[in-house]
C-alpha positions as CSV (number, residue, x, y, z in Angstrom):
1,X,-36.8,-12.3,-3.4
2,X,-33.9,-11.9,-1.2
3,X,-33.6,-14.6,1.9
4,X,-30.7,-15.5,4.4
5,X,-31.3,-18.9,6.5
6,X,-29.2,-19.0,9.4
7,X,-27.8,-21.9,10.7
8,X,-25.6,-24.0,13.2
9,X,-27.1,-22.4,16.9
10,X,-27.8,-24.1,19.9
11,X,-26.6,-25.2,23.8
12,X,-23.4,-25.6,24.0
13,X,-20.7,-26.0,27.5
14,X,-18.3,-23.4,28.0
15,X,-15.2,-23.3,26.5
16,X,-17.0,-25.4,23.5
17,X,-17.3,-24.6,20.1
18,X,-20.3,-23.5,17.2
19,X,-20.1,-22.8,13.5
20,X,-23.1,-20.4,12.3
21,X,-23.9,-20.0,8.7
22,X,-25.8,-17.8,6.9
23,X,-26.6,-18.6,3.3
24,X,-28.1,-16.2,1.1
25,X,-30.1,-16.1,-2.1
26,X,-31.7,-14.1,-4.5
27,X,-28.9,-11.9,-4.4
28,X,-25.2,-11.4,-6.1
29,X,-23.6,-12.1,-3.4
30,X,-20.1,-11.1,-3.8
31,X,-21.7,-7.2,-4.1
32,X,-22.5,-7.3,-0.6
33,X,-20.7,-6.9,2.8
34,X,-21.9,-9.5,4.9
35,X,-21.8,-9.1,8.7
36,X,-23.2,-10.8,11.9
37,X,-24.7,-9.1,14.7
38,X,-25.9,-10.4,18.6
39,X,-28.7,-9.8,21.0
40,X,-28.6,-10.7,24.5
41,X,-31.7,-10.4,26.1
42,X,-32.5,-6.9,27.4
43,X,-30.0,-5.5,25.8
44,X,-29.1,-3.5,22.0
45,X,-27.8,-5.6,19.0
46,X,-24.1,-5.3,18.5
47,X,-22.1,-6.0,15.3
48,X,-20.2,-9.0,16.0
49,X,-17.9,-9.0,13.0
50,X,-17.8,-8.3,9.2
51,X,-16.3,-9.1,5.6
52,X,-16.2,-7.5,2.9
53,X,-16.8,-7.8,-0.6
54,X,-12.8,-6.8,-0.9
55,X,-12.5,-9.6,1.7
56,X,-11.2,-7.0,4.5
57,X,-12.8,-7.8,7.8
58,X,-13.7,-6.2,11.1
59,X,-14.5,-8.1,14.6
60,X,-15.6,-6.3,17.8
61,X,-13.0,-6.2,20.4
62,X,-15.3,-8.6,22.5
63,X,-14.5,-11.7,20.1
64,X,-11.1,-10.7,18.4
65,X,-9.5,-14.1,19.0
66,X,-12.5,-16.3,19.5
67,X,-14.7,-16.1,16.4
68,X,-13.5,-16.2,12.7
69,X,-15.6,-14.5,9.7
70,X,-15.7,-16.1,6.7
71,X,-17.6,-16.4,3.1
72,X,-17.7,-18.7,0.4
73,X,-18.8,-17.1,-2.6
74,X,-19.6,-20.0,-4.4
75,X,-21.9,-20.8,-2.1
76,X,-23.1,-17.1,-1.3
77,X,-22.5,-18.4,2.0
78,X,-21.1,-16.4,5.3
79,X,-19.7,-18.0,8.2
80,X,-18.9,-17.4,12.1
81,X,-16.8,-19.8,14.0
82,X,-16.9,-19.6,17.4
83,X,-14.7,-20.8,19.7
84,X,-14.1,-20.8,23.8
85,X,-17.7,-19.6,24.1
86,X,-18.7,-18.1,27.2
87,X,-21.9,-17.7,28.8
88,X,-21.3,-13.9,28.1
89,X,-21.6,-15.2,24.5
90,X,-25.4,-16.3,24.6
91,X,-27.0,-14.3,22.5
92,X,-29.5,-14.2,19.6
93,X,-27.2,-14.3,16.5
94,X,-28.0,-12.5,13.3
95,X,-27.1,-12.3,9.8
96,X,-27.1,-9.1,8.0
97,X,-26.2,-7.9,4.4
98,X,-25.5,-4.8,3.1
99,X,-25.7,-3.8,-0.7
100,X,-22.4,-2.2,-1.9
101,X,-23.9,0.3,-4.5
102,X,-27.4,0.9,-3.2
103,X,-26.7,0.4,0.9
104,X,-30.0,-1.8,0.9
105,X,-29.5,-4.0,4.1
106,X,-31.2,-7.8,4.9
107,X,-31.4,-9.1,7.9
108,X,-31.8,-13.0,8.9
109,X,-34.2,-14.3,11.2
110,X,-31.5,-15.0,13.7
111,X,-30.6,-18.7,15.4
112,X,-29.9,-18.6,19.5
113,X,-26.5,-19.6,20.9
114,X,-26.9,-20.9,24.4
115,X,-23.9,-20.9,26.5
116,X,-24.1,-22.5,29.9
117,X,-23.4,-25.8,31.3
């Protein structure tokens, strides 16, 4: 059974830092791309940024800058630092995975990031 446990949300100021992790099991991880996605209330879920399974990643132009992607294999674990937050940034944050052969996605239950002082 496949399950991602998201961690590391909360209230922070602005301008402060969060690290987010996802960690995964019941999978291979290094077969998957591994991305993170947000939802601010009232509004559509947005990919956030993404690794690879070659290790090549993507960010949205919103955060290039601000948060770094990364994954730990040996711990089938994917990351998302985020720094200078701005209330802009609050958001529900999720994990998603995405099979490499078969396209078969997962999707955390997502952890909050609060941004305001």
């Amino acid at each position: 059974q496949v399950q991602l446990v998201e961690s590391g949300g909360g209230l922070v100021q602005p301008e402060g830092s969060l690290r987010l992790s996802c960690a995964a099991s019941g999978i291979t991880f290094t077969y998957y791309v591994v991305a993170w996605y947000r939802q601010a209330p009232g509004k559509q879920r947005n990919l956030v940024a993404s690794i690879n399974s070659d290790g090549s990643i993507t960010y949205a132009d919103s955060v290039k800058g601000q948060f770094t992607i990364s994954r730990d294999n040996t711990k089938d674990t994917v990351y998302l630092q985020m720094n200078i937050l701005k209330p802009e940034d609050t958001a529900v944050y999720y994990c998603k995975i995405r099979d490499i052969w078969s396209a078969r996605e997962y999707w955390g239950q997502g952890t909050q990031v609060t941004v305001s002082s």
